[in-house]
N, C-alpha and C positions, 0 to 999 in steps of 0.2 A: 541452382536449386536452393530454395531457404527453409532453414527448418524451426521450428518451437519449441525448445524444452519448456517444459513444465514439471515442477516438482512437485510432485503428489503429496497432497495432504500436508504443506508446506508442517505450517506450524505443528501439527500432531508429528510431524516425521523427525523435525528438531528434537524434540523433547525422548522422541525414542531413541535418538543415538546413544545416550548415556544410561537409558531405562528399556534396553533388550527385551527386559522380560513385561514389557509393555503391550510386545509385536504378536496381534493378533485379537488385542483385546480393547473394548470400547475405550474412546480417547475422544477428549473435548477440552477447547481451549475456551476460554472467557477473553469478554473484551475487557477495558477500564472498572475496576470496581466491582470484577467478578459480574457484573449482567448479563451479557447475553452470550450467545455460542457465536463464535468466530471460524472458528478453525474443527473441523469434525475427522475420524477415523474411519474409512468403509464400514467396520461394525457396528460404530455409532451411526450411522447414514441407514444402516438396515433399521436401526433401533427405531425410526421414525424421526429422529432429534433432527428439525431442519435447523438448516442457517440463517442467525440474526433472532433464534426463539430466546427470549428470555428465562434464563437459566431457570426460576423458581417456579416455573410452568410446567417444568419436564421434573421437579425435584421424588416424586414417586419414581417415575421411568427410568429414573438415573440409580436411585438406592436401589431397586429392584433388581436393576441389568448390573450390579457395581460399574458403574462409569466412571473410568477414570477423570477427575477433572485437574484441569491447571491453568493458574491466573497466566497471563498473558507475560513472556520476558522478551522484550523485544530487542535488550541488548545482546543477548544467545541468539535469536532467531537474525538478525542483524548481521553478527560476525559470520555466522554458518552460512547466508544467502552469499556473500562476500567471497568466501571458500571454494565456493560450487563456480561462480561469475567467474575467478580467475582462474581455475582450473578449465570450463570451457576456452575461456581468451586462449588459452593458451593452445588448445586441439585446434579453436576455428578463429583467427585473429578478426576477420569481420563480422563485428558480434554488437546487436543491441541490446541493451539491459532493459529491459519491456517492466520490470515491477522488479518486487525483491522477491520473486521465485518463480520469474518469469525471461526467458531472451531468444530474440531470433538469432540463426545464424547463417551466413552466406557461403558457403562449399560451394561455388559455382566455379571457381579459378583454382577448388582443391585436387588435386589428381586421391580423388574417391572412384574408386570399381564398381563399389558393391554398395549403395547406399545405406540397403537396411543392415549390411555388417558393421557398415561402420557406427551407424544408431547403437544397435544394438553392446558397442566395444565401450562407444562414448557413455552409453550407461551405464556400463559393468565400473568403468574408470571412475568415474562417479560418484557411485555406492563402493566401491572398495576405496578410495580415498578420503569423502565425508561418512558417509552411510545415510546419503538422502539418496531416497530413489524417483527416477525421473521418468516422463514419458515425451517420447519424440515425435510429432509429424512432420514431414518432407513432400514439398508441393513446390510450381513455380512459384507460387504469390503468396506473400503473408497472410491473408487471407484466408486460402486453400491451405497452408499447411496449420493454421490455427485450427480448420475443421478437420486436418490428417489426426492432431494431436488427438481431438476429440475422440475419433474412431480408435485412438490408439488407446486411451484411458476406458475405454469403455467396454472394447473389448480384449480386456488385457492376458486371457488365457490365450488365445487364438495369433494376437500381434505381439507379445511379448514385448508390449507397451513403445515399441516401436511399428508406423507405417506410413507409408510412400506412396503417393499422387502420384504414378510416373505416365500413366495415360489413359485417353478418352473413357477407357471403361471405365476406371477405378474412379473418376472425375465425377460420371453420371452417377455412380450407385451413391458417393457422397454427398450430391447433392439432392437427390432423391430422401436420405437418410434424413440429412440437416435442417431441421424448423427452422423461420427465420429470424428465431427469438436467440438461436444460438448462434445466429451470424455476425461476427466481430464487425464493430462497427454501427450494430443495429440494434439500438436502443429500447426500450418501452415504448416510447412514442410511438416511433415506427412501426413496430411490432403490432400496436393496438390500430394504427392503419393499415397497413399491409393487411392482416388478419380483416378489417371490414371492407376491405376489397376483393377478400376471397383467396387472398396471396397466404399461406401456409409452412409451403416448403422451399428450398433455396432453390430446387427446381424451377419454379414455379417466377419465382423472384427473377431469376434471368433472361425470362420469358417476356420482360416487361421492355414497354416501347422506352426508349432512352429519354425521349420527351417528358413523359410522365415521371419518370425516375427525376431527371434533373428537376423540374419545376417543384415536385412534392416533398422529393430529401434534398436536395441541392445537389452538386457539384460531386460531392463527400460520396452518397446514396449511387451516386453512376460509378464512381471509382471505385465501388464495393462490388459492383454487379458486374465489370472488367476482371477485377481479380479473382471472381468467382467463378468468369470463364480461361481463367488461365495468363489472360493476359499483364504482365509486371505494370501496375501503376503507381504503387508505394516501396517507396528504396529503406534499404534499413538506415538507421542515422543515430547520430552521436549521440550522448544523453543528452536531453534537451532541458534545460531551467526551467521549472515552476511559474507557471504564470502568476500564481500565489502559494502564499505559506501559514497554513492555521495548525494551530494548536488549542485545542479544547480536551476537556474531563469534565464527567458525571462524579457527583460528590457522594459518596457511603451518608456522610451526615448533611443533611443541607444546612449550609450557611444562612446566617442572620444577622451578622453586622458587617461593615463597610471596610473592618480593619482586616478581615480575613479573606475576604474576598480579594483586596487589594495584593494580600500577600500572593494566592492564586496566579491572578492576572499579573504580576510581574515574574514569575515562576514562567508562565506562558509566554511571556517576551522574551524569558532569554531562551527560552529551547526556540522560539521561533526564529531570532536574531541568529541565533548556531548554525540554525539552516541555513541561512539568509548568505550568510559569510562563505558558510561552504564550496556554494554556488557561485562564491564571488557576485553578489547583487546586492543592490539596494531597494528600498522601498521608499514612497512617499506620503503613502495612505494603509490607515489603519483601522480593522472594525471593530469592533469592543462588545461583546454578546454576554449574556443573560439570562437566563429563562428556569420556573420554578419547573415543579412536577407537573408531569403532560397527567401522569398517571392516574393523580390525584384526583376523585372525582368530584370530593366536598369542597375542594379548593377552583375558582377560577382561575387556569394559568396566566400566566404573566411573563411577557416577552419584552424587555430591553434591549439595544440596538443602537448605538453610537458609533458616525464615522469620522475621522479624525484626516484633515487634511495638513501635512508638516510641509512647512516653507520652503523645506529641502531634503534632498534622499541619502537616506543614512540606513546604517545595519545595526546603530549602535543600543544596546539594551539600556541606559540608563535614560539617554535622551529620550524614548520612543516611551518608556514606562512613566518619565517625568510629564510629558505630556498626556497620556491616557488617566495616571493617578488623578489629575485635574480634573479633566472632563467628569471621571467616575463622579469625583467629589460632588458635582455642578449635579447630575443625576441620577444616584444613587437613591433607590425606590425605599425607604425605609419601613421595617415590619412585615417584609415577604421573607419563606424560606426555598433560597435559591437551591436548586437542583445541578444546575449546569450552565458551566463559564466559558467562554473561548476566546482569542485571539487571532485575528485574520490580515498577516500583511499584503498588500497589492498594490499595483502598481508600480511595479518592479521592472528595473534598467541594470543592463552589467556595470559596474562600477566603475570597470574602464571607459565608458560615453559618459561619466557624470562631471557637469561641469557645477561645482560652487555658484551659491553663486554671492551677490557682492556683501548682502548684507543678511548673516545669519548669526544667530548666537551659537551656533554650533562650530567647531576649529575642527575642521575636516585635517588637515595633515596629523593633527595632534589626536585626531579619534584615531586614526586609522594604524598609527603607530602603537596606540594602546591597546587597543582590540587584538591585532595580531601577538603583542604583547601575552596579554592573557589567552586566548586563544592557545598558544605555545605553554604556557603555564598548564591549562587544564586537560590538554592533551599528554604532557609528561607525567601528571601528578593526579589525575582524575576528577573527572567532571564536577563542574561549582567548584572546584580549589580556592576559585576566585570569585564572588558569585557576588548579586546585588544584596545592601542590608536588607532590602523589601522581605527575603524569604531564606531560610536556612539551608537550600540546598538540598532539601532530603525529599525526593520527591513518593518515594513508597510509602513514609507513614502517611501522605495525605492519598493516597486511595486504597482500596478494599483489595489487598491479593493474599487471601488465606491458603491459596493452591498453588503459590510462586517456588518455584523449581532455580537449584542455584546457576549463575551464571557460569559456568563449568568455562567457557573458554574467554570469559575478557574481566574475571576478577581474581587474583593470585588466591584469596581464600579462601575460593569455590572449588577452585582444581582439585581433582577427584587423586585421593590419595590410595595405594596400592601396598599394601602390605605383602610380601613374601618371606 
């Protein structure tokens, strides 16, 4: 049997463990730079405030209902998802990390009785250890218990946010219930064909000839419409490496010279490079983006786009910045004001298949000694200890978070102090 937690209202639910008297009341997260809604509260979801609206669109809707708002802390929301993963690990050892508030789990070889008790305990355990609350589904297939979870958030007076697939009937009424816009795995694309075929409901989708499935979705499209009839086609598995790693921000003020931007985009290689190392990988190829205000009506936008091919695969931030600082130099559009910059590594190998190779200006033993070097430095001593001259290391005062909430659990002079 595999199951899907899911933590409700991820980021709104972080921000209330330390702000109790939050619970119950509209709550909205912001993305970069305070723009848009990320993260909503069910009273905000009643309020009409959908996701991804731009925060100054709703700004009446929000004074009027007092909505809570808060800029985006992804190092709080980061540690908390981390707290919750190893406390699961630890109830169900065969456990995929599906997102950061997201994991399947396999109870199949667990000596479980009672499925929905144990849902049920594994959520009490949960919320009385972090004070995120979770919601369970329990189905053969990843799939099916991706659509149990649904039924379980949805009807959460009735399931007590836990509910179990355990047979034929409860299969049919879910798939009866489930559009196939909510079917894991099934896209927009598909959706808007599916939908001009007449196809609606997940019912309906498994009713399809397997011919027509494979040729129109591939291979992918039939392994969704197996698991949707129960049968195990997807196995849970280890975390898997990033096929790619970007780091982009939308700017509060738009930039207008080459030297600020520069700063930016070397900002963006080392948080991207951190990943990179994490994973243990390297990269080869690098994209380099650009682009003013979409929003802007008076202005015709303007979209820049440099891809950068390196001789050889590295993780290292000054090599990787030393080359893009160039390029920028070669094509930097001057007299536009830029909006939004990113950073896109690809073409990425685990570092244990990378062979040097004969002639590079790059001393792979002597980076890889240094890296881990600092690395160890900024993990002891706090992030950028060590950090490129390109940028100071501060990465809040370059964007807009007037609603930022303190890091309560991974900065010593956030920790909430208790007076008796």
């Amino acid at each position: 049997m595999i199951g899907l937690i899911d933590c409700n209202n991820f980021y709104v639910s972080c921000e209330r463990i330390f702000r109790p008297d939050l619970i119950g009341k509209p709550v909205i997260v912001l993305s970069n730079n305070d723009g848009c809604v990320i993260a909503r509260s069910e009273e905000a979801k009643e309020l009409g405030i959908p996701m991804g609206a731009p925060v100054f669109q709703y700004k009446e809707l929000i004074e009027k209902n007092n909505v809570i708002i808060f800029s985006p802390n992804f190092n709080l929301y980061g540690d908390i998802s981390w707290r919750v993963m190893y406390l699961l690990t630890e109830k169900c050892p065969n456990i995929e990390i599906y997102s950061i508030d997201e994991a399947f789990i396999d109870i199949t070889h667990q000596n479980v009785k009672n499925i929905y008790e144990f849902g049920l305990s594994l959520k009490k355990y949960i919320y009385k250890c972090v004070g995120i609350p979770i919601s369970i589904g329990f189905a053969s297939t990843k799939v099916l218990a991706k659509a149990a979870n649904k039924i379980a958030k949805k009807f959460t007076q009735k399931t007590k946010g836990v509910y179990v697939i355990d047979n034929e009937w409860k299969k049919k009424i879910v798939l009866r219930y489930l559009s196939v816009e909510d079917i894991w795995g099934i896209g927009k694309k598909y959706t808007e064909l599916l939908n001009k075929n007449g196809i609606f409901k997940a019912i309906d989708f498994v009713k399809l000839p397997d011919e027509w499935i494979k040729k129109n979705m591939t291979i992918n499209g039939l392994k969704i419409k197996y698991e949707l009839l129960g049968i195990k086609c997807l196995e849970l598995e280890d975390e898997i490496p990033k096929k790619s790693i970007s780091v982009s921000r939308s700017f509060h003020n738009e930039i207008t010279n080459i030297k600020e931007l520069k700063e930016r985009i070397s900002l963006f290689i080392e948080l991207a490079t951190q990943k990179l190392r994490n994973q243990k990988s390297l990269c080869s190829t690098i994209i380099m983006y650009y682009h003013t205000n979409y929003f802007n009506k008076r202005e015709k936008p303007i979209y820049q786009q440099v891809t950068i091919f390196l001789d050889t695969y590295t993780n290292c931030p000054h090599y990787i910045a030393k080359k893009v600082n160039k390029i920028l130099e070669k094509n930097f559009i001057n007299g536009i004001k830029i909006k939004k910059a990113g950073i896109i590594l690809t073409n990425l190998i685990s570092q244990e298949y990378n062979i040097p190779p004969l002639f590079t200006e790059l001393k792979h033993e002597e980076q890889i000694k240094l890296m881990k070097t600092i690395d160890e430095i900024n993990s002891k001593y706090g992030r950028f200890t060590i950090h490129l001259a390109a940028h100071n290391g501060n990465i809040r005062h370059k964007t807009l978070c007037e609603h930022l909430s303190p890091c309560y659990t991974t900065n010593w002079s956030d920790i909430i102090r208790v007076k008796v």
